[in-house]
GULO-878277 format. One record per residue (C-alpha): y, z, x; residue number from 1. Coordinates in steps of 0.5 Angstrom, whole numbers, always signed. Last residue first. Layout:
REM residues N
Y  Z  X  NUM
...
***
This chain:
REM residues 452
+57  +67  +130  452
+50  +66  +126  451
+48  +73  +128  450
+54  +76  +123  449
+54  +73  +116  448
+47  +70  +114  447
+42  +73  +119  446
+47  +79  +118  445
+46  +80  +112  444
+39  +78  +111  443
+37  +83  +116  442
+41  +89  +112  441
+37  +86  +105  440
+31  +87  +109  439
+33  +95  +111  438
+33  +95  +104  437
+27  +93  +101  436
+23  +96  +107  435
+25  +103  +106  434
+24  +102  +99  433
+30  +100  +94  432
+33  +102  +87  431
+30  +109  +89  430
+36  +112  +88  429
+36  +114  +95  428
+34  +108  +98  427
+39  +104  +94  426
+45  +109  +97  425
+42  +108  +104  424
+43  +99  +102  423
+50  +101  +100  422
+52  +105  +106  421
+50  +99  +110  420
+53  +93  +107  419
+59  +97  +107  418
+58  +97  +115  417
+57  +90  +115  416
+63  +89  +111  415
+68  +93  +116  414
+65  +89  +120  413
+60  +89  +126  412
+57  +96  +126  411
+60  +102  +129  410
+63  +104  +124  409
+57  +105  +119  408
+54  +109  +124  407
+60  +113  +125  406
+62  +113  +132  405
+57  +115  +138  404
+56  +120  +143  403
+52  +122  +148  402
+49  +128  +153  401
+52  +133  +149  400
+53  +141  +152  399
+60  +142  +152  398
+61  +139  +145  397
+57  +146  +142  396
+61  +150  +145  395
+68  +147  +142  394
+63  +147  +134  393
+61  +153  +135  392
+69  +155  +137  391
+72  +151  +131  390
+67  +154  +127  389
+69  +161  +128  388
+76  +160  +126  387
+81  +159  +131  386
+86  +165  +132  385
+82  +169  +137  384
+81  +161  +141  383
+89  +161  +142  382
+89  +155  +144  381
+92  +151  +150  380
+95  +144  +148  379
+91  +139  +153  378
+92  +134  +147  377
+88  +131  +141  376
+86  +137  +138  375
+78  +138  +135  374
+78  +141  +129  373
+78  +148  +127  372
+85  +148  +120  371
+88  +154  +123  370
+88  +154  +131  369
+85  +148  +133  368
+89  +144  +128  367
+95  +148  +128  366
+95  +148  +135  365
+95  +140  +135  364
+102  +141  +131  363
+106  +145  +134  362
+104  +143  +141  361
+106  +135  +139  360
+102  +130  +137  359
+104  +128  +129  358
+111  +130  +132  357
+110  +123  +137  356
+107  +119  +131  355
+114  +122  +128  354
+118  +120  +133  353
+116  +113  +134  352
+116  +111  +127  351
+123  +113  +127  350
+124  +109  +134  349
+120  +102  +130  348
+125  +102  +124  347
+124  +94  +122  346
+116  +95  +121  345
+113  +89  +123  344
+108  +91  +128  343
+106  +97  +123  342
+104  +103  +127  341
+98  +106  +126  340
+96  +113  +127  339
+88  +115  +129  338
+83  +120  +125  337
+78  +121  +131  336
+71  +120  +131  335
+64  +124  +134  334
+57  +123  +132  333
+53  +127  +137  332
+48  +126  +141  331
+43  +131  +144  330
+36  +128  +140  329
+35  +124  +145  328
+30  +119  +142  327
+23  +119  +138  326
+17  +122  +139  325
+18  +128  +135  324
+25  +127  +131  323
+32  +131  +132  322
+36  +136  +130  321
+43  +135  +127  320
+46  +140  +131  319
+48  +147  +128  318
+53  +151  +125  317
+53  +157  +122  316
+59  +159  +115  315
+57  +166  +114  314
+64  +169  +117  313
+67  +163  +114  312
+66  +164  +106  311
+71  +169  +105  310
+77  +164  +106  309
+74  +159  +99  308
+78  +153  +98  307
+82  +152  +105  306
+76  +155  +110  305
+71  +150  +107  304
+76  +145  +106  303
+79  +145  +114  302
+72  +146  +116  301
+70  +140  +113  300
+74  +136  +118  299
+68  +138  +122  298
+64  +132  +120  297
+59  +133  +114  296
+52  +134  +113  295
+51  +142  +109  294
+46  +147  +108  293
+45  +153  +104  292
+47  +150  +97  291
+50  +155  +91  290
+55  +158  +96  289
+61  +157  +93  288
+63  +154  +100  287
+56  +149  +99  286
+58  +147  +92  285
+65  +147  +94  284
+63  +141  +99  283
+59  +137  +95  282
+64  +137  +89  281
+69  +135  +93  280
+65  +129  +97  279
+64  +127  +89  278
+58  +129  +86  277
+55  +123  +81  276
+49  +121  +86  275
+48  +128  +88  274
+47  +133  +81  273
+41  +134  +83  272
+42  +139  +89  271
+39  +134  +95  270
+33  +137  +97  269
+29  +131  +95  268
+34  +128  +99  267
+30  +128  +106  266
+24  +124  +103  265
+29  +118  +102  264
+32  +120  +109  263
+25  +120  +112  262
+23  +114  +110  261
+30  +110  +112  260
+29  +113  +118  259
+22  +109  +119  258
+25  +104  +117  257
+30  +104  +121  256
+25  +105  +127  255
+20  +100  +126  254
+24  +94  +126  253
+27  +91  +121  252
+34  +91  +122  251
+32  +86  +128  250
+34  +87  +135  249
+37  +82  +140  248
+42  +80  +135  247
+47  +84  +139  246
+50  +89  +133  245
+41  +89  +133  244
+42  +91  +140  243
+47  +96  +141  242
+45  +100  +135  241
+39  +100  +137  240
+40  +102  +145  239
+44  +108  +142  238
+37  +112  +140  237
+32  +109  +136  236
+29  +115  +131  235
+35  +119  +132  234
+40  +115  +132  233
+37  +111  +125  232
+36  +118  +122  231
+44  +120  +125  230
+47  +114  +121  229
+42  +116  +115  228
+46  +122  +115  227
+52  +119  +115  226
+51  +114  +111  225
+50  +119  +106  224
+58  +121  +106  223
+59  +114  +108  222
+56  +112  +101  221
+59  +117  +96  220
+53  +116  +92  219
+49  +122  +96  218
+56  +127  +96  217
+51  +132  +99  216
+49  +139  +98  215
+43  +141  +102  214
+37  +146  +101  213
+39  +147  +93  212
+36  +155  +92  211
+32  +159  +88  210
+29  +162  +94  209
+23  +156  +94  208
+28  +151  +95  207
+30  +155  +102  206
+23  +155  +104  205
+22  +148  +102  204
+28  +147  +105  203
+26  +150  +112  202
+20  +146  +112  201
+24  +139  +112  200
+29  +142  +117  199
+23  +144  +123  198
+19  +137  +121  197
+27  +134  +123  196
+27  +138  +129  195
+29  +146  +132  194
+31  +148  +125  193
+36  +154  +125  192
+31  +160  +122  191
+28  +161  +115  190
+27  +167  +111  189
+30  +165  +105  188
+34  +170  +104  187
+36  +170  +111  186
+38  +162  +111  185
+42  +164  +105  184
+45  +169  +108  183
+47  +164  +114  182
+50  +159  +109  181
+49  +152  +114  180
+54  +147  +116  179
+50  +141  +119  178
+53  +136  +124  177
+59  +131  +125  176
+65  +131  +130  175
+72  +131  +130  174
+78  +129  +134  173
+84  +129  +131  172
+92  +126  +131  171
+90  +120  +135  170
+94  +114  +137  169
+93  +107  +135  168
+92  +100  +138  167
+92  +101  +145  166
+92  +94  +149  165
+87  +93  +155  164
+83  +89  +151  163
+82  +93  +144  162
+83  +100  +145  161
+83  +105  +139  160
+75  +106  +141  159
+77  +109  +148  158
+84  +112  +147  157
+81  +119  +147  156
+79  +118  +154  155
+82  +122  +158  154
+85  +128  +153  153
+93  +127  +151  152
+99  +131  +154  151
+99  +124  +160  150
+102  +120  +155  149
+107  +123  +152  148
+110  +123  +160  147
+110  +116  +160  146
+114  +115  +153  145
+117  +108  +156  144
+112  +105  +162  143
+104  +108  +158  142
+106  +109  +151  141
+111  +105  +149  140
+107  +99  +153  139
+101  +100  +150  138
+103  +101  +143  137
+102  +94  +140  136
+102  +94  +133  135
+98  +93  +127  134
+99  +88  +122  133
+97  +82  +127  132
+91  +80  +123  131
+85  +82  +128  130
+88  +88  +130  129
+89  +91  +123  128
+82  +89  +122  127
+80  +92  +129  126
+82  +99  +125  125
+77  +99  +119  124
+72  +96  +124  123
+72  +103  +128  122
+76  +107  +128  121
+79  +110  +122  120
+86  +110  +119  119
+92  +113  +118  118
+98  +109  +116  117
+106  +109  +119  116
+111  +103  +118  115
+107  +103  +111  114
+107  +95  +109  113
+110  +92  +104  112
+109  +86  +104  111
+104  +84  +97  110
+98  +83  +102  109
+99  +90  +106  108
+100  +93  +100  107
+94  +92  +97  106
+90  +92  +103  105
+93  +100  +103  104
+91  +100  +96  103
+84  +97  +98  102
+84  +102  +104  101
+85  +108  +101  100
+80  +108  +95  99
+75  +112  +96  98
+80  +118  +100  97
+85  +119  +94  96
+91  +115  +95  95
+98  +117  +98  94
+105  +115  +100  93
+110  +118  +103  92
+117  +118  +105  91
+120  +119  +111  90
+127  +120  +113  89
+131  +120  +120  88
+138  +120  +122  87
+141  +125  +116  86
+136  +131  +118  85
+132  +129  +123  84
+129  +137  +124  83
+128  +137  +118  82
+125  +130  +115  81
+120  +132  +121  80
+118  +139  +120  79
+117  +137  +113  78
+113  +132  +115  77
+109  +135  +119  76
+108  +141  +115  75
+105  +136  +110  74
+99  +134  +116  73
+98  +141  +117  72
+97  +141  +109  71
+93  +135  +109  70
+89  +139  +115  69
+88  +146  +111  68
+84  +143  +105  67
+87  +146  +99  66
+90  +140  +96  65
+95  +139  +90  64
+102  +137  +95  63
+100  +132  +100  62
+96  +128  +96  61
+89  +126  +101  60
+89  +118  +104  59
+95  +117  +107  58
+101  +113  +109  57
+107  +114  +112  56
+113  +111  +110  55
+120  +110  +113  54
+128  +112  +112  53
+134  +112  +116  52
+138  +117  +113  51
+145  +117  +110  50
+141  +119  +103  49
+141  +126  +103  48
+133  +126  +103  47
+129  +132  +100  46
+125  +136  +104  45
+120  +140  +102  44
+115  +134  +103  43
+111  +130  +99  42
+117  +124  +99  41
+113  +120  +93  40
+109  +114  +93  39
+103  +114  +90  38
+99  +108  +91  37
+97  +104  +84  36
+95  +98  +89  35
+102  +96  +89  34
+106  +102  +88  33
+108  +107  +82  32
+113  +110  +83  31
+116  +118  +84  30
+122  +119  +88  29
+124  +118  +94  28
+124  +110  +94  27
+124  +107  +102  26
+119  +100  +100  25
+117  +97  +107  24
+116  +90  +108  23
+111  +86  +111  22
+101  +81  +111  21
+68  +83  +131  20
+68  +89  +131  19
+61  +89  +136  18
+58  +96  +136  17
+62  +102  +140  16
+57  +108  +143  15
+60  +113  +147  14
+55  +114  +152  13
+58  +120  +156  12
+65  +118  +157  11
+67  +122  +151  10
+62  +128  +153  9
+66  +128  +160  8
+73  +127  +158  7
+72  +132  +151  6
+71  +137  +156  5
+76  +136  +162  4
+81  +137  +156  3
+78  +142  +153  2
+78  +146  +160  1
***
């Protein structure tokens, strides 16, 4: 069944803009790396010095988080130094989420390449690609490791694939909307909002309780970009994005700033310590239950239910609503965190085998079961063991009509999409108007994308 499910709403308009070097350092002990990473083993298990060692990286500390994910993640490779005890070993390297991919470009430059690295699909992924950094797994995966390949949903390869070659493997699957503190609601009085007039008059409602309507990391820009992603989606649809990634359709136009207005007048609900809260600080401010609402990708569920276990039995979720007049409000933002294999690592088999442990029926039911986001593989879940998010979120995802990837992450670079983010950062902090920002979007593109 969720194989089924996840095929349909995958292949059901999923939208993916214009995307338009290596040695690996095997220290165990704590260093400093290119780039100020942190590499350490993270893991229980120490090496005894006659393995083969690799590096993963990733963009959480594996050893100081509550968040359920890195720590499924931490059991991973545990499970991996163990079971590969004396052949196989793998060190880690870490970095906090904002800085993960300078360091990681840091590393790549100096030679030093993880053999493994997490990463985003989208234009963050392509870049790996172009360069020749990430590897080729087609052929392992469909002619060697068949039988691996058939335990994955259909069409989760579809944003990892480029030109027929599969760039990446999945681990997860997630999907954006809004958390919302069910007390909250009924204190205020107010019901799930139908559309976006609906959501402004429910935090005036919540504001006039005592407390902050939405909580949100407003300078962290991907974290405001995702609601100013689905703004844009709701006032003009895929056919938008297509086009202006297309140069037939200019950043201008009425529907962006139309968004751009209503995210302006939307973050006066922010808590108004927003610009300097991290995403961290954003989401505690929500499972702490200081702020009735929440916009962030069900990986959030892993953090909320981690930090503060209580919390879920008043945790709702529901849809980003949509805008009178505008598109179909159905859609979903949707991505997965994918596995990189480096294409000059020297250690291809243990690499192999931990993107495979990544995969396998223990961990996939670890993420449905314990940390509520969406596996990768037909593994079967025991819904009862699930946290109720995971099953408003599974049921929720049955009903969409639509996709699309992070607004940001379907734009024409990894430098478009950055572009983006800051210019809803200077419509938040009033540095620009709608106009203003959506103006210098254009010049952007006019200047480093539609002239190719």
């Amino acid at each position: 069944m969720m194989k089924r499910f996840i095929s349909g709403f995958l292949a059901a308009g999923l939208v993916i803009g214009s995307l338009s070097g290596c040695g690996v350092s095997t220290n165990t002990g704590a260093t400093q790396g290119a780039g100020g990473t942190t590499e350490s083993s993270a893991a229980t298990v120490k090496a005894t010095g006659t393995e083969e060692q690799i590096t993963w990286m990733f963009w959480d500390n594996l050893d100081a988080t509550e968040d359920l994910i890195t720590k499924g993640y931490k059991q991973v490779i545990d499970r991996f130094n163990e079971q590969y005890k004396g052949k196989y070993y793998c060190n880690v390297v870490t970095s906090n989420l904002e800085d993960y991919y300078t360091k990681l470009n840091a590393l790549v430059a100096a030679g030093n390449t993880p053999d493994v690295f997490i990463c985003d699909p989208g234009p963050n992924l392509t870049q790996y690609v172009d360069v020749g950094v990430a590897a080729d797994l087609t052929d392992i995966l469909k002619n060697k490791e068949s039988e691996w390949y058939k335990t994955f949903n259909d069409g989760i390869f579809e944003r990892i694939t480029y030109d027929g070659k599969i760039m990446a493997v999945p681990t997860n699957f997630a999907a954006a909307c809004v958390f919302y503190n069910t007390e909250i609601f009924k204190k205020a009085g107010v019901e799930v909002p139908k559309d976006y007039n609906d959501l402004i008059e429910a935090c005036k409602k919540i504001k006039e309780a005592g407390y902050t309507p939405i909580s949100c990391s407003a300078g962290t820009s991907w974290c405001l970009s995702m609601i100013a992603g689905y703004l844009c989606d709701r006032e003009g649809g895929p056919d938008n994005l297509i086009a202006v990634n297309e140069g037939k359709l200019d950043w201008t136009n009425k529907s962006f700033i139309d968004a751009g207005t209503k995210l302006k007048e939307l973050s006066q609900y922010f808590q108004d310590s927003a610009a300097g809260d991290s995403n961290d600080q954003a989401t505690a401010n929500f499972y702490n239950g200081e702020a009735a609402m929440l916009v962030q990708g069900s990986w959030a569920i892993a953090q909320i239910n981690g930090n503060n276990p209580e919390f879920e039995s008043k945790c709702g979720i529901f849809q980003f609503p949509g805008i009178e007049g505008g598109a179909n409000p159905n859609r979903m933002i949707v991505k997965t965190d994918n596995l990189v294999m480096s294409s000059s690592t020297k250690h291809q088999e243990a690499s192999l085998a931990l993107l495979k442990m990544f995969t396998d029926d223990t961990a996939q039911r670890y993420t449905a079961e314990v940390a509520g986001k969406i596996p990768v593989t037909a593994v079967k879940i025991d819904f009862d063991k699930a946290p109720k998010q995971f099953a408003y979120i599974s049921d929720m995802m049955k009903t969409v009509t639509g996709t699309l990837g992070f607004y940001n992450e379907s734009l024409a670079s990894v430098e478009a999409g950055d572009f983006f983010d800051n210019a809803m950062v200077d419509i938040y902090l009033g540095n620009a108007t709608p106009e203003e920002a959506f103006q210098k979007v254009q010049d952007f593109y006019t200047k480093n994308v539609w002239k190719k």
